[in-house]
C-alpha positions as CSV (number, residue, x, y, z in Angstrom):
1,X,-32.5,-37.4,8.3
2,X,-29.4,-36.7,6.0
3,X,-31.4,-34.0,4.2
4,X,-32.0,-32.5,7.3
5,X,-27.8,-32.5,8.2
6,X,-27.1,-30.7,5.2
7,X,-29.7,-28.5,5.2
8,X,-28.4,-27.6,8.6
9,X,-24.8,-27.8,7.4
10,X,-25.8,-25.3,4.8
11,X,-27.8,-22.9,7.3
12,X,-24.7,-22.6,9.5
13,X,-22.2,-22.1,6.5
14,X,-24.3,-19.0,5.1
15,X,-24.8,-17.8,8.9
16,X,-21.0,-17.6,9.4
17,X,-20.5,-16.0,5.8
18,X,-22.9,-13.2,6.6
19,X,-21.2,-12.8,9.9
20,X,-17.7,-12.7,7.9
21,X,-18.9,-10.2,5.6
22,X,-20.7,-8.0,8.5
23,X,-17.8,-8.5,10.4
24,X,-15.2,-7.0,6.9
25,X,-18.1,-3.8,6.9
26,X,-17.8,-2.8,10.2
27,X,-14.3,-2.9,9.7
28,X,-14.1,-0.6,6.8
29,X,-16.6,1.6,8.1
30,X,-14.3,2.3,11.6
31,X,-11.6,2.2,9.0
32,X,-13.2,5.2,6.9
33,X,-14.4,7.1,9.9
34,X,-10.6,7.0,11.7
35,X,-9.2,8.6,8.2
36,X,-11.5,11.3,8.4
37,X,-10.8,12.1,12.3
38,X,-7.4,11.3,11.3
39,X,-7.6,14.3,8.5
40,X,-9.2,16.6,10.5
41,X,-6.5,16.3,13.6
42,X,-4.2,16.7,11.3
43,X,-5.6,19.6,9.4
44,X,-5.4,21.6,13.1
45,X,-2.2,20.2,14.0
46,X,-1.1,21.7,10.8
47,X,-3.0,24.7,11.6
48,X,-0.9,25.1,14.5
49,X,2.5,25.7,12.9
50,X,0.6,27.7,10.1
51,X,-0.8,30.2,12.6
52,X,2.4,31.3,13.9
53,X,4.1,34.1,12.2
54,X,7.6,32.9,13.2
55,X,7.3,29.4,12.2
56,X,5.9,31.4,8.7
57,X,8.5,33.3,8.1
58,X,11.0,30.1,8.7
59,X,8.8,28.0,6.0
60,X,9.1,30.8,3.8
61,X,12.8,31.4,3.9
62,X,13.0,27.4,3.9
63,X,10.7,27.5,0.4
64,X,12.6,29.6,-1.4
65,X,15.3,27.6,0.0
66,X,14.1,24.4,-1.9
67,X,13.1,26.7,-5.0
68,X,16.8,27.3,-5.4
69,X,17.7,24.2,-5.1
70,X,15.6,22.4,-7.5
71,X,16.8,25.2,-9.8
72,X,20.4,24.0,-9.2
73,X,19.2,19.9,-9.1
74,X,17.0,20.5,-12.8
75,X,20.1,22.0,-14.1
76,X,22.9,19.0,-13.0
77,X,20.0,16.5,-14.7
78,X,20.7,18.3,-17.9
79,X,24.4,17.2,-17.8
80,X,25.1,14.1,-20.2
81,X,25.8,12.0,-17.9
82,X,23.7,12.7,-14.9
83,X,21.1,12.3,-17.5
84,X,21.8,8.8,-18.3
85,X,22.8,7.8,-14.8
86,X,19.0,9.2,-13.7
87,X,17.0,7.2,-17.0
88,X,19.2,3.5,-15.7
89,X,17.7,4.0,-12.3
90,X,13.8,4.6,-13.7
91,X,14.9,1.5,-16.1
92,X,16.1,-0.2,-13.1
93,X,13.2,0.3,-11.0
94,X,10.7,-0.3,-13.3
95,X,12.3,-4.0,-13.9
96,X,12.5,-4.6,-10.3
97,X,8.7,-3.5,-10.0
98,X,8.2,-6.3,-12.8
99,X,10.5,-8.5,-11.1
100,X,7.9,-8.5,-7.8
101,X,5.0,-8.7,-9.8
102,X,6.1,-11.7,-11.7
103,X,7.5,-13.5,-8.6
104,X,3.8,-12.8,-6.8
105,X,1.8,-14.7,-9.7
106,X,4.5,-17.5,-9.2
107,X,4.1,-17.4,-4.9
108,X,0.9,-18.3,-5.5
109,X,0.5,-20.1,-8.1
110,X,3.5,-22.5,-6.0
111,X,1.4,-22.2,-2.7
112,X,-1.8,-23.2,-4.5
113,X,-0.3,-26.7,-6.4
114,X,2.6,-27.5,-3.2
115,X,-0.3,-26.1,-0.2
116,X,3.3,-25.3,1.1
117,X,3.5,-22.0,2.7
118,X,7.2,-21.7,2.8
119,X,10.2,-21.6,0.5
120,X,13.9,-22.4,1.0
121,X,16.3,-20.4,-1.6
122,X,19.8,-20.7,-2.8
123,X,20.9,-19.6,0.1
124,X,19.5,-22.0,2.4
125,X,17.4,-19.2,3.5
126,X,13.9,-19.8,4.8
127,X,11.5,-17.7,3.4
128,X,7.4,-17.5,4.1
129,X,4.9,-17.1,1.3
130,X,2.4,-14.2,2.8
131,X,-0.9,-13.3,0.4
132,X,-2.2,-9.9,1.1
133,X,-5.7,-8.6,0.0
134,X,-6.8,-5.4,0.5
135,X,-10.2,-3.3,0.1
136,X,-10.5,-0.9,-3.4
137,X,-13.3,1.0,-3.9
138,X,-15.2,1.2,-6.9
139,X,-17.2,4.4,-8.4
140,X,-20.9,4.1,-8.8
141,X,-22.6,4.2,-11.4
């Protein structure tokens, strides 16, 4: 008779993971089908601004708008000091980028030995611990 319960058990466990993992399909599949409606709305919508020769003539004038500008923007990076300024802000951001990847491993790895989903800092503040997971697809081979 026990056999029988977890044979059961097991039966219903797979059933919901197969519903799970349907369930996770369909939803990339209505997922990939919206971002191709979504590109091709958006490919007329452009089309609409594109086919009218005012609106042209604006973004052109606007372009070579930007072209000069850039010109003038390349040029003030060469200055010494703009220079430096603009390499302590990559620096920066690239620490910061560490920074959050660091303090991620260390979320979970808290949530997974304190099964605590929240954190008070310094501050007193109250802050959640959110895990995100998202879909990547893979080339085939």
């Amino acid at each position: 008779m026990r056999n029988d319960n977890i044979a059961e058990v097991r039966q219903i466990k797979a059933q919901e993971e197969l519903s799970l993992e349907n369930l996770i399909k369909t939803h990339i599949k209505k997922i990939d089908e919206m971002q191709e409606e979504i590109k091709k709305h958006r490919e007329m919508f452009e089309d609409s601004f594109n086919n009218n020769p005012t609106y042209r003539e604006c973004a052109d004038k606007a372009q070579m708008a930007n072209k000069t500008k850039l010109s003038m923007r390349n040029h003030i990076l060469k200055e010494p000091a703009v220079a430096q300024l603009n390499q302590k802000l990559k620096d920066m951001r690239t620490d910061s980028k560490e920074l959050k990847k660091t303090l991620s491993g260390l979320l979970i790895d808290y949530k997974e030995k304190t099964r605590a989903s929240q954190l008070e800092l310094f501050d007193r503040q109250i802050v959640s611990i959110v895990e995100s997971a998202k879909v990547v697809k893979t080339k085939r081979k």
